[in-house]
N, C-alpha and C positions, 0 to 999 in steps of 0.2 A: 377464176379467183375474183372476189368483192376485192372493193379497192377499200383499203383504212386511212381516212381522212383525220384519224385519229393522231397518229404514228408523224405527220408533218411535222406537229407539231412540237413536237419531242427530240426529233431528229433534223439534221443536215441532210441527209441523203438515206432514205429509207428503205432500198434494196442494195443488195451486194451479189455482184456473178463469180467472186474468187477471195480468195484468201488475203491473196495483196490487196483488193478493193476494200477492203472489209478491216484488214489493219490498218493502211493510209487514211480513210477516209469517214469511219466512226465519229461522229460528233455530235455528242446532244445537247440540246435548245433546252435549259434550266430557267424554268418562270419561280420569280419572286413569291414566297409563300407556298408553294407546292404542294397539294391535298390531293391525294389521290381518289380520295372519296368524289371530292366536288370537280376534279380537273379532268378526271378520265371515267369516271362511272357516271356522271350526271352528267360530262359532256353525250356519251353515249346514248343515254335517254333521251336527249337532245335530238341528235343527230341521228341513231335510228331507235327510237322506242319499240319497236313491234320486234326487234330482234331478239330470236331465244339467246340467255344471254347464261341458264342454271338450269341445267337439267338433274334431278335428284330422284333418285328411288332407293326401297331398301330390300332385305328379305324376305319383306312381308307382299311386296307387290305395288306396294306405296309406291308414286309418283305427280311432281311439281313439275310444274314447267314455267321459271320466271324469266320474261322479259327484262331490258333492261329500263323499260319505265319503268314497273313490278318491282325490279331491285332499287330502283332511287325511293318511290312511294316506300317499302318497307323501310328501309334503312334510315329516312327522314322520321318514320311514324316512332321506331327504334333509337334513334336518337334523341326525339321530346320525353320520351319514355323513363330516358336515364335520364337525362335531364331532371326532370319531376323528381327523381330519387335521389339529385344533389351528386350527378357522377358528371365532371368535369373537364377541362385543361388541365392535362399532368396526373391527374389520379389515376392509379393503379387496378386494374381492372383483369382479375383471371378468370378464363373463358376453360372448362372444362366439358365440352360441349359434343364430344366424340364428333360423326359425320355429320351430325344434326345440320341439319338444312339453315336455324338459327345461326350458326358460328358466323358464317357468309354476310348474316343480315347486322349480326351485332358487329365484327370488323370493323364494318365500312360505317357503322350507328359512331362507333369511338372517335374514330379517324375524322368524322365529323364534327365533333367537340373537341379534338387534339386531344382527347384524353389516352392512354396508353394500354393498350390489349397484352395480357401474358399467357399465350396460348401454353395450355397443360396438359400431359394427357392423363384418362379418366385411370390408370392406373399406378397412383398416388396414392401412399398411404395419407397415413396422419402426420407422420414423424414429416414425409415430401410436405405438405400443403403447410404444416407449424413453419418450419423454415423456411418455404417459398415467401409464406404470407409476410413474416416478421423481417427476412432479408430485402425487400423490395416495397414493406411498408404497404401492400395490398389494401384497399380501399372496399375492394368489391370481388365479389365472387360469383359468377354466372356459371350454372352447371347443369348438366343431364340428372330430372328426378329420379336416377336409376338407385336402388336400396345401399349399393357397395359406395357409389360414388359419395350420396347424401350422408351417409354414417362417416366415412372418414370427414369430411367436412367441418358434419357438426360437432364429432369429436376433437378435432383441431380450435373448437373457437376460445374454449378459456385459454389457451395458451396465445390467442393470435387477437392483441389487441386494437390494432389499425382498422381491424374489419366489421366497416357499419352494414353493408349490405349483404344479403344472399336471396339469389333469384335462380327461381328452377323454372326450368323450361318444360319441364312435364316429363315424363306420367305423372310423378306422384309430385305434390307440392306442401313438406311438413310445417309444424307451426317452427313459425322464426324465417321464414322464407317466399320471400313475394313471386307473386305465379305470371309468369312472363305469358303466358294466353290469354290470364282474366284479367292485366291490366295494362300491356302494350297498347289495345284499340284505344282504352277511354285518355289517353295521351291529348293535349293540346298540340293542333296543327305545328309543327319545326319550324324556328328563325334560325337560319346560321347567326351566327356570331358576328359583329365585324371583323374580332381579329381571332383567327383560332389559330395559326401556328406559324413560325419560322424556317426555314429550308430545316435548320442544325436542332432544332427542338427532336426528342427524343419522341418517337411514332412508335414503335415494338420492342416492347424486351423479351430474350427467351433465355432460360436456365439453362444451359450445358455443361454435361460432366467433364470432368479433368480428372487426373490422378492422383491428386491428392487435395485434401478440403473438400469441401461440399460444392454443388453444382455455382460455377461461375454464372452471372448477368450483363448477358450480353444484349448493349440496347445498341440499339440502331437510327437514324434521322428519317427525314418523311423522304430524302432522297432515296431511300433505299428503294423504294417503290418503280423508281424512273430504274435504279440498277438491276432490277427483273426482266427490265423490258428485251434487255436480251436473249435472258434465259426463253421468253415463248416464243419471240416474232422469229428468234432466227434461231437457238439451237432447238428448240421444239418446233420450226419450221411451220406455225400455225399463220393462218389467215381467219376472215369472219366467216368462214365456208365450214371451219374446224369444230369438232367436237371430240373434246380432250378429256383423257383419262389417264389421272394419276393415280397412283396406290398408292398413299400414306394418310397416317390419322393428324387430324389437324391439331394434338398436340404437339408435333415436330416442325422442325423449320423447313422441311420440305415440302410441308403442304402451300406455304407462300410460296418456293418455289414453283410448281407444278400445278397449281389449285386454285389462283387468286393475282398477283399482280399481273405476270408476262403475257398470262390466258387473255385477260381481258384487256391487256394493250390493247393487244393482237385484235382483237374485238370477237375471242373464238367462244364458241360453247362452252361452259365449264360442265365435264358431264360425273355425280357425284355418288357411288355403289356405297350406300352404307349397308356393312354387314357387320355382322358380329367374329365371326371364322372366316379366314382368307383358305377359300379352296381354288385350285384351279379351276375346274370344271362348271363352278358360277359365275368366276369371272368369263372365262368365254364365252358363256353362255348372255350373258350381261352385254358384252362386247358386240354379240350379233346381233340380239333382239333391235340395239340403237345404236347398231351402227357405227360406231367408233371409226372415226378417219384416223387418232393418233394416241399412242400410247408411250406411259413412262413407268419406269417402274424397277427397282432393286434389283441387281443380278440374282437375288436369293426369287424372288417369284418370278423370274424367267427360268429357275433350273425347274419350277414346278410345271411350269406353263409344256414345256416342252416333253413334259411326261407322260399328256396326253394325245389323246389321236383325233389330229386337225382335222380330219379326213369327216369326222362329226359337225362340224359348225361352219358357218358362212363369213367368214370373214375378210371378205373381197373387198369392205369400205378402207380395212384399216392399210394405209400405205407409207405411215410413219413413227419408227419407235425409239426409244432415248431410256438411257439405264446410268442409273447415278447411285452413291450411297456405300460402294466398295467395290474392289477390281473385279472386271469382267472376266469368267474365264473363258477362252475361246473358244472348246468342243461347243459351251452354251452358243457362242454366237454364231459357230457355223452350224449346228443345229434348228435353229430360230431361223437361220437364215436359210436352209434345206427347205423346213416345211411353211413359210410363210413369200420367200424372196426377196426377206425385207430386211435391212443391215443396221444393226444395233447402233445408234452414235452416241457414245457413252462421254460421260460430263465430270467435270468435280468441282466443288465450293466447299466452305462450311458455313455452320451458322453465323460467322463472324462475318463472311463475303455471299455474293451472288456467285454466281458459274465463276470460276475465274479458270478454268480450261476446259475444252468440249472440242467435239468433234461436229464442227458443223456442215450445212447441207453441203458447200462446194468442197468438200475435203473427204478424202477416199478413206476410212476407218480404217486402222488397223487393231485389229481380236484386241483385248485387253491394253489398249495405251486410252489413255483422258484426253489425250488429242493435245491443239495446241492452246497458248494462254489467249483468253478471251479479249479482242482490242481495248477492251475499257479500264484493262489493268497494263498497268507493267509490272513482266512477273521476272524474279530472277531465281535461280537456283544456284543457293551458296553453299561453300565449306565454312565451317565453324571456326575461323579465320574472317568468316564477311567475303573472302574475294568469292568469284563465281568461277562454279565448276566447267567445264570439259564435258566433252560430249561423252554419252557413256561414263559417269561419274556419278554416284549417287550425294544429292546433297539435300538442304532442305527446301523446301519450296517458300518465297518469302515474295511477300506485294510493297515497291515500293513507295513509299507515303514524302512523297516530294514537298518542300517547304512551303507552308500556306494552301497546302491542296492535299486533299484525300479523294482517293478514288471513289466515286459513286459505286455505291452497293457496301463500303466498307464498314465495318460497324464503328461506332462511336466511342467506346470505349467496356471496359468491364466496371457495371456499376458499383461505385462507391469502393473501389478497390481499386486502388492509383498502382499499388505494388505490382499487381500481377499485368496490369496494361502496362505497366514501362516493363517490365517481364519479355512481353508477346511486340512491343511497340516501339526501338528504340534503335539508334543509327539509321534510319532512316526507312526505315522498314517494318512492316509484319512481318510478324515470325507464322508460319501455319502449323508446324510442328511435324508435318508431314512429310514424309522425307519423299524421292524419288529421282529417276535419272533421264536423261533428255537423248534421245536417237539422233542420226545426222540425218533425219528430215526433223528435228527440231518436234517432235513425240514426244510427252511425256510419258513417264511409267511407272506407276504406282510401288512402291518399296516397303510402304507402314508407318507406323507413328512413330516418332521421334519421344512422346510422353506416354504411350503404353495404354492409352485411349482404346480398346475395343471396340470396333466394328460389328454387328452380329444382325443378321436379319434386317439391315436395315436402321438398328438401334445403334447408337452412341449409348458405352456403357462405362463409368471410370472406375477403377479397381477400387479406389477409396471407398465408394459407396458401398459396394460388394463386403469388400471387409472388415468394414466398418459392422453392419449385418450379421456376420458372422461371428464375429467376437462378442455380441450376446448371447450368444450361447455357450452355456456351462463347459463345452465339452474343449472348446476349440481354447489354444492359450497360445497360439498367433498363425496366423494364414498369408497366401500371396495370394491374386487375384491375376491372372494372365490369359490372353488369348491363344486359341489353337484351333488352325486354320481345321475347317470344315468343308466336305462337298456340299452341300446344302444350304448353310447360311451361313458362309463366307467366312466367317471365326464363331467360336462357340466360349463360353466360358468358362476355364476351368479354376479349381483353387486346391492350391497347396496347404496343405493343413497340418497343424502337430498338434494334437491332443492332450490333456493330460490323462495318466499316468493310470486313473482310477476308469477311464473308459478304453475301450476295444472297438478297434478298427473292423467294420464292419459294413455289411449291404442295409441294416435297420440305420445305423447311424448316416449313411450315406441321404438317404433317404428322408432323414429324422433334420438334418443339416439342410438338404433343399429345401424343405420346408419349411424350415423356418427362416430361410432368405426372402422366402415367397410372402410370408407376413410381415415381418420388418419392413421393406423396402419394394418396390413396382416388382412384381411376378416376371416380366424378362430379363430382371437381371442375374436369377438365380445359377447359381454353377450346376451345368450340364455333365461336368465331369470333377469328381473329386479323388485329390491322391493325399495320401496317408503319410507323412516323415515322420523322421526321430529329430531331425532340424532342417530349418530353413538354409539358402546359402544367402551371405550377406558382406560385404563392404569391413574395410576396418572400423569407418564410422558406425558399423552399425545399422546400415542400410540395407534393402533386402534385394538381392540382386537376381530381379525376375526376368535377366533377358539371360540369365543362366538357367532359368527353368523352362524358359522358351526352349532355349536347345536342345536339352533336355529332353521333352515335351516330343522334339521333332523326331530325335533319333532314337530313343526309348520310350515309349509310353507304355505301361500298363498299371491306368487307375479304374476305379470306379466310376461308370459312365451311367448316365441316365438315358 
């Protein structure tokens, strides 16, 4: 093991042999002003510059390999860059940038300015990127010059008036958009600022869906960075010896997770598979050529991983794996754990918090629990009463927000929407909405959403959007949106539909109906399965009562599947 000279500094006491060590004795060293750009990636550069700090390849065979001086030099050149372009402290800044090896360099380019990054992913309509842009007042727009991404864009721009800039990162780079290759070098050498940010200044916002209304805004402080640091040093178990591999697109919040703060506490590899199709058989493939010591990754691509025959590929470096993003089921993990020897230690947060339960190294996993709450929260599990539950009792999961103190990692609030953060925020607590029940070894166990939130491959999907969706089309004259669990990716989604009268329930219409989910709104959130009523069931007020379809769902289904 390298020793991280890093990690002192941040912490009281920077290893843990046990469970109890590790709840008593967690305490982190919070400096004045906080920039993770300048405090822990250009200390880095500092302290070891020659260290591979981004290893990046794609489909095509492409391969980077940046040091962590590499990563301060870009990121400085990258920040005079925007700079020149009038992108600031506080401006709003969407990064559309799929794996692109840029995402990494522009981050840490913002976070230098205190300006604020709104990672998106590249499959966003128009209808996504109009109301991302006009809800959060977007300034700037950085994106892949890919043909689908650039067209919804610039289709969005008469409707999105806040947005002076747009910069494409390449291939193609159309008129109205500045070419992040032909003008990042001619940049004037980078001055920091004297003063770029405050601990409580707002560092990242990211949109997540809810089940009703449009996608919430969820910003977060520059603490949030220091509250990662858990997620890599210790439940991804990395050191600077690491070279780490997450699965997810850096529109998601778990690409900070897995991809960007805890990694490079830790001072480990960050190693970066841009492809286009997630198959099993590239990823291992990927995994052996370089070697991979540690992996993360969605229960939905460990049910794929496991489909194939290990017995093909070298995978003796990898000795550490971690699965987050919806319940583990445990044939997968005692299979994973048959052909590799290696035991799944599965996690849970949202984008609202960092990890706030895991299974970490000193703690024996049990198949599908989130393990226990993470020392840096205090987590309680209540009844809808507020008191706390009983062991074996399903209640909700809730972080409590002590007077004059918020948990590092916690987010800040839901932007410009006071309603829904006293909502999620009030008696003294966050609410997660997550519901679940606690073992007498103090286990958590995942139950489901409390709000109807969709889990599916990995994605965050809310029914509103879906529905929403749906109801442009002629056919449909109101729908439910609901999950139904899946072997494969963990929930799928389905929609209850009543048509009118002049259309027929059919396999073209079925068909006719996903695709036009697929134009409207991001292409995963379309319904994989659709059923047919004469009515919905619903509430006296008139509400639609989809945990009656759930049931439903479980003990009868026969709709239209795609």
């Amino acid at each position: 093991m390298t020793d991280n000279p890093i990690l002192s500094r941040f912490l009281r006491q920077t290893s843990f042999v046990s469970e109890e060590d590790y709840r008593e004795n967690l305490e982190f060293i919070i400096p004045d002003n906080f920039n993770f750009a300048y405090d822990v990636m250009d200390a880095w550069a500092e302290i070891a510059p020659d260290r591979q700090a981004l290893l990046w390849t794609n489909d095509e065979g492409a391969e980077r390999r940046l040091t962590f001086a590499d990563i301060k030099r870009e990121s400085d050149q990258a920040a005079s860059y925007l700079q020149t372009l009038g992108i600031g402290r506080g401006d709003m800044v969407m990064l559309i940038e799929k794996r692109r090896l840029e995402w990494w360099i522009t981050m840490l380019a913002l976070h230098k300015l205190g300006a604020i990054p709104i990672p998106a992913t590249h499959m966003l309509t128009c209808h996504d990127i109009v109301y991302r842009n006009n809800a959060a007042s977007v300034k700037a727009i950085i994106c892949v010059g890919e043909p689908y991404v650039l067209g919804e864009v610039q289709r969005a721009m008469p409707d999105s008036p806040t947005v002076e800039v747009l910069i494409s990162i390449g291939p193609d780079v159309p008129e109205g958009f500045h070419d992040w290759h032909a003008e990042v070098g001619k940049a004037p050498a980078f001055r920091r600022a004297r003063f770029v940010n405050a601990n409580g200044d707002t560092m990242i916002l990211y949109f997540t869906s809810g089940t009703t209304g449009e996608p919430k805004m969820v910003t977060h402080d520059f603490l949030y960075a220091i509250g990662h640091l858990t997620t890599g040093v210790f439940w991804h178990n990395l050191t600077p010896d690491s070279i780490h591999l997450t699965v997810a697109d850096t529109g998601w919040g778990k690409a900070v997770w897995g991809k960007f703060y805890g990694q490079w506490f830790a001072g480990a590899c960050i190693f970066v598979y841009d492809h286009e199709k997630f198959t099993a058989e590239k990823m291992l493939r990927q995994m052996e050529k370089y070697r991979i010591t540690s992996f993360c990754a969605p229960p939905t691509v460990y049910r794929f991983l496991i489909r194939e025959d290990f017995s093909r590929y070298d995978l003796s470096a990898l000795h550490y794996c971690t699965t987050a993003g919806e319940a583990l089921n445990a044939a997968v993990y005692e299979k994973f754990l048959q052909l590799t020897g290696i035991r799944l230690m599965e996690g849970f947060g949202q984008t609202e918090t960092t990890m706030t339960l895991g299974t970490f190294p000193w703690m024996e996993p049990k198949p599908g629990s989130m393990g226990k709450p993470n020392a840096q929260y205090e987590i309680a599990l209540l009844r809808p009463d507020l008191t706390p539950c009983e062991d074996g009792e399903k209640g909700e999961i809730a972080v409590r927000m002590k007077e004059g103190y918020k948990a590092i990692g916690l987010f800040k609030e839901y932007y410009r929407d006071s309603n829904i953060t006293y909502e999620a925020c009030h008696d003294g607590y966050y609410f997660t909405g997550d519901m679940a029940w606690r073992d007498k070894d103090g286990y958590y166990w995942f139950e489901g959403r409390a709000d109807d939130v969709i889990k599916s491959s990995g994605y965050r999907i809310g029914p509103f959007e879906v529905e929403s969706a749906l109801m442009t089309h002629p056919a449909v004259v109101e729908c439910a949106i609901t999950g139904v669990p899946d072997e494969t990716r963990g929930m799928v989604v389905k929609a209850t539909v009543v048509i009118g009268k002049e259309w027929k329930a059919s396999d073209e219409l079925v068909a006719e109906l996903q695709a036009h989910v697929k134009h409207v709104t991001a292409p995963y959130k379309y319904p994989r399965i659709i059923e047919f009523v004469d009515e919905l069931p619903k509430t006296i007020s008139g509400k639609i009562r989809r945990v009656e379809i759930r049931e439903k769902s479980l003990n009868t289904l026969s709709p239209k599947r795609d």
